[in-house]
N, C-alpha and C positions, 0 to 999 in steps of 0.2 A: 797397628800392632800385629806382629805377626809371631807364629807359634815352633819352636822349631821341634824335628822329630829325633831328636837327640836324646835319650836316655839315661840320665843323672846317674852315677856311681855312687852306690852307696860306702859310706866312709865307716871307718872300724868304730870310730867313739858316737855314732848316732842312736838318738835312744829309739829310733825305730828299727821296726825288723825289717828284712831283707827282705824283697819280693818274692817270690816263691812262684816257680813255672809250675803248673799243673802236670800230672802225671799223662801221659799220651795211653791211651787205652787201645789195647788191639782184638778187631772182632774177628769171630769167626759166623763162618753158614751156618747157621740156627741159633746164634745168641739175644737173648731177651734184651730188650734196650727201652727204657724211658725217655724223651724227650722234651725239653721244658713246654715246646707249640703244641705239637703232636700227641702228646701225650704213651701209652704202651705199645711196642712194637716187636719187631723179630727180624735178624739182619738176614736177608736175603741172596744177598750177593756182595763180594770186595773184590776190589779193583787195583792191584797190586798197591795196598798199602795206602792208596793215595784218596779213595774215595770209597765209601760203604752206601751198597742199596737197602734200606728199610721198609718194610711192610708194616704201614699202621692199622691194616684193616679199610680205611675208605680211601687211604692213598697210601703210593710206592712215591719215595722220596729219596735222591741221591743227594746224600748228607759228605761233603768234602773234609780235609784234614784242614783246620786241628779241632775233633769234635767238642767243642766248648759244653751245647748243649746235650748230649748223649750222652747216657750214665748206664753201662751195661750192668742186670741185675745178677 
């Protein structure tokens, strides 16, 4: 059995909702940031757009796009 990586279209009369992309959040040097592992932190440094350095206290962590788990407060 194998799985394809093909992404179903949603049809107009489905009684399900639409998938919905998450909003893409953009930090800046000194933004507060939660992370679901990590827990509280402070963006440190970014990296044209593509990648943000976080400081959580007992570690500095380069967190890549697309920040799933990063929720700036």
């Amino acid at each position: 059995m194998t799985k394809s990586a093909v992404t179903r279209r949603h049809l107009p009369a489905s009684p399900f909702r639409i998938p919905v992309a998450p909003p893409v959040e953009n930090f800046e040097v000194g933004d507060r940031v939660t992370h679901d592992v990590y827990g509280l932190g402070r963006i440190i440094g970014v990296e044209d757009e593509v990648a943000v350095l976080a400081d959580f206290g007992s570690r500095q962590v380069r967190i890549i796009k697309p920040y799933s788990k990063v929720t700036k407060l």
